[in-house]
Structure formats: structure tokens, C-alpha cells
C-alpha angles and dihedrals in degrees: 000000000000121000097244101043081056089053094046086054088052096052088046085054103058103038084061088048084052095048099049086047095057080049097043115103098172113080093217088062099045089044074053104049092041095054089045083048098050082051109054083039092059089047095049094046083056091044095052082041086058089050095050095043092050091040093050089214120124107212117066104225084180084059093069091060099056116077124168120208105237105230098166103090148127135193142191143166159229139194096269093025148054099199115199112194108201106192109212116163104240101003086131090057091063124080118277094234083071101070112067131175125188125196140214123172085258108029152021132199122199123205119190108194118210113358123155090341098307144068121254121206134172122180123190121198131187091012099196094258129016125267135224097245098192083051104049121081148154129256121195115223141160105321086331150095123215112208106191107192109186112230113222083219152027092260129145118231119218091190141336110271147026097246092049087060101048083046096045079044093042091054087044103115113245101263113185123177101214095035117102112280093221090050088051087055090041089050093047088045086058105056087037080064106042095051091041135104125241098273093051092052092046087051092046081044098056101041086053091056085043092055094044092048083053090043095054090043087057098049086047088061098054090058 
């Protein structure tokens, strides 16, 4: 097989890891999918170094066409400032000019050229609150990136973005206030279930067997 098509296979590759990892809930899936995905990134960088040896040009025209999503990051806040802290080793060894950020009141996108044979890019959309653009920027440190984006306003921010809060509202239990008490547990012990592994639901299971079994020994005393 030619070089590029197996190039072309590896990139494939690991935009389909990237995409199942935005998706993956269970961490011993995602521990499995990101050390596939070091893997087929290590084989394509030697790959793209074989092309540009062979080639005997310096710079790596293939390189521009394989971007990576950044998925390790943090963020905090204050009350003029969302930091988002993108851990990437060595970003601090490349030129400045290859990490750019761009801004929109609601949302950024960051873009890291050239870092470990290949390119690295994280975007951001409906952040939860706008944002000031001529006031947000980016600071280079040690292996990180430091995205500063200026609240128009004192705000606290539950979360990032839009969609994070209608997911974290949509997973609320329902908690009305006139409803039964008993039917909003029940209704909290469902979904528990429902979402849960194997050994939650054994354990929901056996303390329901355990409560009925308390249950029937009560009603045998009132008679």
C-alpha cells in the first residue's frame, strides 16, 4: 500500500477514535480508545517523518491536514474572568506565532501548530454567557495554554456552555413539591437503575427484596 493512502487510513482512524471519545461515558472505555489513539498517533507522526525525509523538503505540507480535537482541559473562574487551562507537553518549546485563539461573544476556538507532528484544536460554541472579545486572550505557560475569556458581567457560571446546563437540567430529578415523597424516591431509584452497571442494579435489587421481606414481617405482626 502506498504511503499516503496509509496515512490517509491513520487519520481516518483517529478522527473516528476522537469522535467516539467526545460520545464515551465509561472510563474503561475511554482509558481504551486514548491509548488506541496515542498509538495510531505515534505511528502516523513516524509515518509523515518518513514523507518528509524521503521527500527532502522541510517543511511537511501532509502535517496541515491533520488536526487533533483537544479533550484534556480544566477551567475556573473569577469574577472578571472563565479560564480554561489546555494542558499540551511542550507547547511552551514551539514559536508563539503557532498557537493561535480566536474569540466571539459566545464562543472561542484555539488552534496549537505544529506540536509533536501534528496539529492540536479545541472550539468552544454557546458558551453559557457572552463574553467581552477585544478583552479575552491566550497566555502560553509551562505545557499549557491559558485561555482568558472576559465576562460582561459578575456572573457566576455553573458550567461552560449552554448545552452542559440543559444536560446537567434535563438529568435533575424531577422534585415537586406537592408530589408524594415516596413516588419522587421511587422515581430517583429508577433512573439510578436504569443508568447503572450491573453491580448497582444487584445492590438496588437486594435491598428491594430486603425491604419487602421487612415489609411482610410487619404486616404479619398486626394481625
Amino acid at each position: 500500500m502506498d504511503i499516503n493512502e496509509l496515512i490517509a487510513g491513520l487519520e481516518s482512524d483517529l478522527k473516528e477514535i476522537s469522535s467516539l471519545l467526545q460520545k464515551c461515558e465509561r472510563q474503561r472505555v475511554r482509558d481504551v480508545l486514548s491509548q488506541e489513539q496515542k498509538k495510531l498517533e505515534k505511528e502516523l507522526a513516524q509515518k509523515l517523518q518518513q514523507v518528509k525525509k524521503d521527500s527532502g523538503d522541510k517543511t511537511d505540507t501532509t502535517l496541515k491536514g491533520y488536526t487533533v480535537k483537544i479533550n484534556n482541559y480544566g477551567w475556573d473562574q473569577s469574577d472578571k474572568f472563565v479560564k480554561i487551562y489546555i494542558t499540551l507537553k511542550g507547547v511552551h518549546t514551539i514559536p508563539a506565532e503557532n498557537v493561535e485563539a480566536d474569540f466571539t461573544e459566545r464562543s472561542f476556538n484555539v488552534l496549537v501548530k505544529d506540536l509533536d507532528g501534528k496539529n492540536h484544536q479545541m472550539t468552544v460554541n454557546k458558551l453559557l454567557y457572552p463574553i467581552i472579545v477585544a478583552e479575552s486572550s491566550k497566555k502560553i505557560k509551562t505545557d499549557m495554554v491559558l485561555v482568558m475569556c472576559k465576562k460582561k458581567s459578575t456572573k457566576k457560571w455553573d458550567c461552560l456552555t449552554q448545552v452542559e446546563k440543559q444536560s446537567k437540567e434535563k438529568d435533575k430529578p424531577n422534585l415537586d413539591e406537592k408530589a408524594d415523597p415516596s413516588e419522587g424516591l421511587m422515581s430517583v431509584l429508577k433512573k439510578i437503575y436504569t443508568d447503572g452497571d450491573d453491580e448497582m442494579k444487584r445492590t438496588i435489587n437486594m435491598a428491594w427484596v430486603e425491604s419487602q421481606e421487612k415489609k411482610a414481617k410487619a404486616d404479619d405482626f398486626d394481625f
